[in-house]
PLY file of the C-alpha trace (Angstrom):
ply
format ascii 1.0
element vertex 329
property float x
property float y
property float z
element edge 328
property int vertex1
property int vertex2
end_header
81.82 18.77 78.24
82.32 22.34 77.45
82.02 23.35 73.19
85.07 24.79 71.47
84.43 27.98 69.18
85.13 24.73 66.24
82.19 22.88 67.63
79.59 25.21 68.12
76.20 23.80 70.08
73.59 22.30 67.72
70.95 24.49 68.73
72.50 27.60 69.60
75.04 28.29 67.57
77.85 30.14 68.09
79.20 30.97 71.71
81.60 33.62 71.34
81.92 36.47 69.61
84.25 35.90 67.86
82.76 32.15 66.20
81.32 31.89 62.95
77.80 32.55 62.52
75.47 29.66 61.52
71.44 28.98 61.12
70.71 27.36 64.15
66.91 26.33 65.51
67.15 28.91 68.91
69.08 31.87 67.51
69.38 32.18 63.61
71.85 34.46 62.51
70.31 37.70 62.53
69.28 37.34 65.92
72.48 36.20 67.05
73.49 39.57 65.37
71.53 41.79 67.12
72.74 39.98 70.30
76.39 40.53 69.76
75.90 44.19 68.39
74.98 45.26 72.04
77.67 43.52 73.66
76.61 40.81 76.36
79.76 41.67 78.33
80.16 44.95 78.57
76.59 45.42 79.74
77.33 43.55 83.52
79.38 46.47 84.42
76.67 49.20 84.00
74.26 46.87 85.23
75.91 45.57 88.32
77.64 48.59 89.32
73.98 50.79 89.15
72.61 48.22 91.39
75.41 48.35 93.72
75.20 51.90 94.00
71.55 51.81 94.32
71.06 49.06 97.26
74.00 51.28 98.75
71.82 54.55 98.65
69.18 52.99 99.98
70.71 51.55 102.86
73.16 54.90 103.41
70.06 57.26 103.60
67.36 54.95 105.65
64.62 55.23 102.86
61.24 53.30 104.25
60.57 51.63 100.63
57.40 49.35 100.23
57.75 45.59 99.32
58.44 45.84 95.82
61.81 47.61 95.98
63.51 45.31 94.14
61.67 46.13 90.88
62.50 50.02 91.08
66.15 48.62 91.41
65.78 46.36 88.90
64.13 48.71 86.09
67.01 51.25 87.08
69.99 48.98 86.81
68.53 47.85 83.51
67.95 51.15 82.30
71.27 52.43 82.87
72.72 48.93 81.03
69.98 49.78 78.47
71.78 53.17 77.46
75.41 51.24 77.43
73.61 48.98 74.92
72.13 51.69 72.93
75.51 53.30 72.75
77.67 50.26 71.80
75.09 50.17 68.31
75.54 53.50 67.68
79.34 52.51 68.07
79.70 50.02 65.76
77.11 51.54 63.00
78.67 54.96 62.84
82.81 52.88 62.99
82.28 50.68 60.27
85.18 51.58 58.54
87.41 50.89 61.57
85.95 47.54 62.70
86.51 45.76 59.38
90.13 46.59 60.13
90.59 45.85 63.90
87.35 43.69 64.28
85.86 41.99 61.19
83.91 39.18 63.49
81.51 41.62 64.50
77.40 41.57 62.78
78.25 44.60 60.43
81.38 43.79 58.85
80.24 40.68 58.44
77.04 41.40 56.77
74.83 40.12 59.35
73.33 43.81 60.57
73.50 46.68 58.64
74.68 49.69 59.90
71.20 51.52 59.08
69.63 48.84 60.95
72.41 49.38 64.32
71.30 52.93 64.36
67.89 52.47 64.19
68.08 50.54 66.92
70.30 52.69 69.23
67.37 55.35 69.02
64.75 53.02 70.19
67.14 52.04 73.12
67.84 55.71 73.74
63.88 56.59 73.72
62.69 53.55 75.64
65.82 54.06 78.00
64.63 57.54 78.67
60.60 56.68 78.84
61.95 54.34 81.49
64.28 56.89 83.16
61.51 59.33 83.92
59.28 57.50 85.44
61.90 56.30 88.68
62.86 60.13 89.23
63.40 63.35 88.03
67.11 63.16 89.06
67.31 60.04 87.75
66.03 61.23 84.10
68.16 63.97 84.08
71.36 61.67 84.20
70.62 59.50 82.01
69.79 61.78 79.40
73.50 63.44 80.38
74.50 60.03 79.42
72.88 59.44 76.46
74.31 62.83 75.35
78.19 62.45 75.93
77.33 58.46 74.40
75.73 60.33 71.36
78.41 62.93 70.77
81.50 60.24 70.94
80.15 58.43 67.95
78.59 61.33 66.05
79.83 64.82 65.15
81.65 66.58 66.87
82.99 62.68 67.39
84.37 63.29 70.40
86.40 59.87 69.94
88.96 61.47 67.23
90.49 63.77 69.96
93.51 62.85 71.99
92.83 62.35 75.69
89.80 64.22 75.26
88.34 60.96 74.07
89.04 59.00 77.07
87.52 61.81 79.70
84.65 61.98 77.92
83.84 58.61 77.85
84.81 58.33 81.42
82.67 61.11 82.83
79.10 59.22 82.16
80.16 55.71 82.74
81.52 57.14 85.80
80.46 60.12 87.78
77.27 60.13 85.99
76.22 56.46 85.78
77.47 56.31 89.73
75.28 59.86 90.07
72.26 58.38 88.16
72.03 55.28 90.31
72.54 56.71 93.65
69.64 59.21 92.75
66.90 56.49 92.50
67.36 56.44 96.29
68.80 58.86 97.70
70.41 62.85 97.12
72.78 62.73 93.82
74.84 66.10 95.49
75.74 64.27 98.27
79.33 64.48 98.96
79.90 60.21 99.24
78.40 59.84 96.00
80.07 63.13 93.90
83.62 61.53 95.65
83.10 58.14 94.85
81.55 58.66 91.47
84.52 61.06 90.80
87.27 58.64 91.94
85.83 56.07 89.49
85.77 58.89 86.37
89.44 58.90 87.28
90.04 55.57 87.14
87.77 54.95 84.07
89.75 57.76 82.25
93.19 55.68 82.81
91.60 52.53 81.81
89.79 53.16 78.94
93.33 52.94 77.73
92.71 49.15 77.35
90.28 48.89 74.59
92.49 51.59 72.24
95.10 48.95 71.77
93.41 46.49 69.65
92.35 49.35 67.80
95.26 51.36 67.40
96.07 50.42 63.33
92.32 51.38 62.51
92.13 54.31 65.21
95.12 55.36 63.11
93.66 55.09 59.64
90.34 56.61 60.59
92.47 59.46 61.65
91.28 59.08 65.46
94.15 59.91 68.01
94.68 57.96 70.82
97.38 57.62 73.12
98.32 54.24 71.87
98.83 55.01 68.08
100.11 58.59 69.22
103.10 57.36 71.88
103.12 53.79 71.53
101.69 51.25 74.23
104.24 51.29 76.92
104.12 55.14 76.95
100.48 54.92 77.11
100.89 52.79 79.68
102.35 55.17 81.87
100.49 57.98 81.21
97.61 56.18 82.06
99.19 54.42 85.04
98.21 57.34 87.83
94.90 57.58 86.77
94.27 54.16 87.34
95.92 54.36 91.24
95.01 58.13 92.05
91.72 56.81 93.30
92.72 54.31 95.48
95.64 56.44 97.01
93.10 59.09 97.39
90.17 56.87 99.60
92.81 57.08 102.52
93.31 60.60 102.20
90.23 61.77 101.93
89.29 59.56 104.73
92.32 60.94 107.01
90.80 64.75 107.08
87.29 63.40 107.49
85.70 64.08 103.62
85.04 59.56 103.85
84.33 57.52 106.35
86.89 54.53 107.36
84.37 51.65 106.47
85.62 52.88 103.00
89.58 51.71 103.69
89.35 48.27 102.57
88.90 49.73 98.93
92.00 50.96 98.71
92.98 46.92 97.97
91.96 47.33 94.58
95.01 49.30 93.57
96.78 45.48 93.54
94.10 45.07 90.40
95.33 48.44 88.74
98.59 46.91 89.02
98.00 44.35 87.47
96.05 46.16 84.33
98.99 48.13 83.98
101.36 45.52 84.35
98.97 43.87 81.58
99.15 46.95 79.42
103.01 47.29 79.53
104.02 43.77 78.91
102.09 44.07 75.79
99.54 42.49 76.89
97.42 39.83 73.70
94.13 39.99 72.25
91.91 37.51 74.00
90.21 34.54 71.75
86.97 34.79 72.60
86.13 38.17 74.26
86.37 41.48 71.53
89.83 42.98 73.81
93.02 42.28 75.53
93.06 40.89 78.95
94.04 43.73 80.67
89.97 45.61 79.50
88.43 42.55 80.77
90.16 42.62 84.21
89.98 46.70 84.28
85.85 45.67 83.76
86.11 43.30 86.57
88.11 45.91 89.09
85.57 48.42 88.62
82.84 46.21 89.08
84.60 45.31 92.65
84.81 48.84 93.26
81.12 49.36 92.95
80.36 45.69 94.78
83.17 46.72 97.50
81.79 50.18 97.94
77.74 48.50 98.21
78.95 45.67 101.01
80.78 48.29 102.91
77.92 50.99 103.36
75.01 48.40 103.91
77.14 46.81 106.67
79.07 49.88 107.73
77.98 49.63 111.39
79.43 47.32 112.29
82.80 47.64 110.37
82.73 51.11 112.26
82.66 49.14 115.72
85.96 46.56 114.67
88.25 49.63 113.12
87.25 51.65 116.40
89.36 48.64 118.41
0 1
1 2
2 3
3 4
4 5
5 6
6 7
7 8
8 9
9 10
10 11
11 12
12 13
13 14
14 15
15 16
16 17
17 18
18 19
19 20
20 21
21 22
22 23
23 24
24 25
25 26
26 27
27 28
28 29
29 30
30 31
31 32
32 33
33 34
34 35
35 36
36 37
37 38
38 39
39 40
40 41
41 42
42 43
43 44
44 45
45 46
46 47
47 48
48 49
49 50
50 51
51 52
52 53
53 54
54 55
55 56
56 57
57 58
58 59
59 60
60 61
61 62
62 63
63 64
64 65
65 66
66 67
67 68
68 69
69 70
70 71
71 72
72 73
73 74
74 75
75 76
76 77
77 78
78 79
79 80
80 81
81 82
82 83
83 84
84 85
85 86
86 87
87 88
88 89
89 90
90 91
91 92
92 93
93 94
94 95
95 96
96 97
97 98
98 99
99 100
100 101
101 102
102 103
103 104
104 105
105 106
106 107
107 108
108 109
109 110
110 111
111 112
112 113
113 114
114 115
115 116
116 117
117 118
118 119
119 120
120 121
121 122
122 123
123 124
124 125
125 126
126 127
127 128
128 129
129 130
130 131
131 132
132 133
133 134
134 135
135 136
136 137
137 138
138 139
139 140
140 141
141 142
142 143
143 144
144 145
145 146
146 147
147 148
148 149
149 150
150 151
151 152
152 153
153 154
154 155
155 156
156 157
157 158
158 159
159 160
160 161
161 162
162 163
163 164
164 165
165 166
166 167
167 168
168 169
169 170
170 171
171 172
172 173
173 174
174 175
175 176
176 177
177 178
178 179
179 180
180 181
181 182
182 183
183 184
184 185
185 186
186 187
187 188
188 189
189 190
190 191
191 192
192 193
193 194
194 195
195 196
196 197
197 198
198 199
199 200
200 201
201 202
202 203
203 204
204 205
205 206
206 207
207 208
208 209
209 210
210 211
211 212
212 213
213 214
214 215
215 216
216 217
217 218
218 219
219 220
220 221
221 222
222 223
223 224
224 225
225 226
226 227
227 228
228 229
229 230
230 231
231 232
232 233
233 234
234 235
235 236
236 237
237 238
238 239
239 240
240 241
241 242
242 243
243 244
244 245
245 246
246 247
247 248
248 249
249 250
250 251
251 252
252 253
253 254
254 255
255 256
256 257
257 258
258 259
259 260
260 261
261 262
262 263
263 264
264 265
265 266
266 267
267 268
268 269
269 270
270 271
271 272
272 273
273 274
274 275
275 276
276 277
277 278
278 279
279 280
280 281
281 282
282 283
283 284
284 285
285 286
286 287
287 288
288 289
289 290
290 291
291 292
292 293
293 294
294 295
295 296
296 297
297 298
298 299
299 300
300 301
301 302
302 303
303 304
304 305
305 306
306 307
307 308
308 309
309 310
310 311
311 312
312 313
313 314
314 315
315 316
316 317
317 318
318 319
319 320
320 321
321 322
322 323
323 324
324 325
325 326
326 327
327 328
């Protein structure tokens, strides 16, 4: 029997986000804090699409690795995840303001963290995330520190978050081309045309849906005197700004794959465009907050697409072979 948000487990407490918090025997309340300040959810994306990407590179470029692969996979794909985690504190310590406006469930509004305590913690993920990034690669480092830096500079002065449109490409270039960059590095050559395309088509699409998460905010965006294209042209107008961005890249796999810059294991990708559809259609039809997860439909299934993307784009180059051999019929 599954437990509502009403009738929370005994021993664990709340499930969602979004439920009350309570003293429970596993997870007391501060812990439970901590827990929600970095976002379960949003942390399968980074972690799923780095090690994607990275079982991908190593397939795509023959490396001879020893037995223990797995664990250099592992460590990276947590690393990257690590650095989302570290950024979503730093979020929500230095937006305080905003979230007791648009979201008032989360630990610091509520009075479970304080926002001293979210920052301090964001460095320590930043260091150890680092420590741990040098020690795969020097590539590797290098990207993630480019990450931490755009992550860094959205929440804190400048603030890159408070200017229109800017605030969506910046946020899309490291989850992107740089978190696609970082990951293929462990493996294999980061200036490598497959991976600087790829990781660039999914900057694209990131920039179009980052749209999603602006519309829960858009009162408190609004009042914090951050411009976004929801509070600036309204949702549906948003919505179709936003719509090309999140179907260039999927229009663009069979192009670039028609004068030879991809290879046509790749086409099947270009399916996923039925999932921007669908965010879109989401975002235009005024799409609702969800009751348990922090956004609207429409960011959880934009998480999901791009997670596909990077789980598409790791099936197809490990068994690329012999998808060559059926399109050549």
């Amino acid at each position: 029997m599954s437990t509502s948000s009403n009738e929370q487990d005994p021993h664990i407490g709340k499930l969602t986000m979004k439920d009350p918090y309570a003293q429970k025997r596993f997870l007391s309340e501060h812990i439970r804090g901590y827990v929600d300040l970095l976002r379960p959810f949003t942390l399968l994306a980074p972690f799923i699409v780095s090690m994607s990407i990275i079982v991908a590179s190593l397939v795509y470029n023959n490396v001879e690795v020893g037995a223990n692969w797995w664990v250099t996979v592992g460590n990276a794909s947590l690393t990257v995840a690590m650095v989302n985690a570290a950024s979503n504190a730093l979020n929500q310590a230095t937006d305080v303001d905003g979230d007791k406006i648009s979201k008032p469930y989360r630990p610091i509004p509520r009075g479970i963290i304080k926002a001293d305590e979210a920052q301090s913690l964001a460095y320590i993920l930043y260091l150890f995330a680092l420590l741990r990034a040098v020690t795969i690669n020097q590539w590797f480092g290098f990207f993630i520190f480019l990450i931490m830096v755009f992550t860094i500079l959205y929440s804190l002065p400048p603030k890159t978050k408070r200017f229109l449109f800017f605030n969506q490409v910046w946020i899309a270039i490291p989850r992107g081309l740089f978190g696609i960059l970082a990951s293929w590095s462990v493996f294999g050559n980061p200036i490598q045309s497959l991976p600087l395309l790829m990781g660039t088509f999914a900057t694209i699409y990131l920039i179009g849906g980052t749209t999603t998460k602006d519309i829960v905010d858009e009162n408190a965006d609004r009042l914090m005197g951050i411009r976004t294209l929801v509070n600036v042209f309204g949702l549906r107008r948003a919505a179709i700004i936003s719509f090309p961005f999140l179907i260039i890249p999927f229009i663009g796999l069979p192009i670039l794959i028609n004068y030879g810059y991809l290879e046509s294991y790749l086409w099947p990708l270009t399916g996923l465009m039925i999932g921007s559809l669908i965010v879109f259609y989401l975002m235009f039809a005024g799409d609702t907050e969800s009751d348990t997860l922090e956004n609207i439909h429409a960011w959880s299934f934009m998480y999901v697409i791009y997670i596909l993307y990077a789980l598409g784009f790791s099936l197809l180059t490990i068994f690329h072979d012999p998808i060559q051999k059926f399109l050549s019929f």
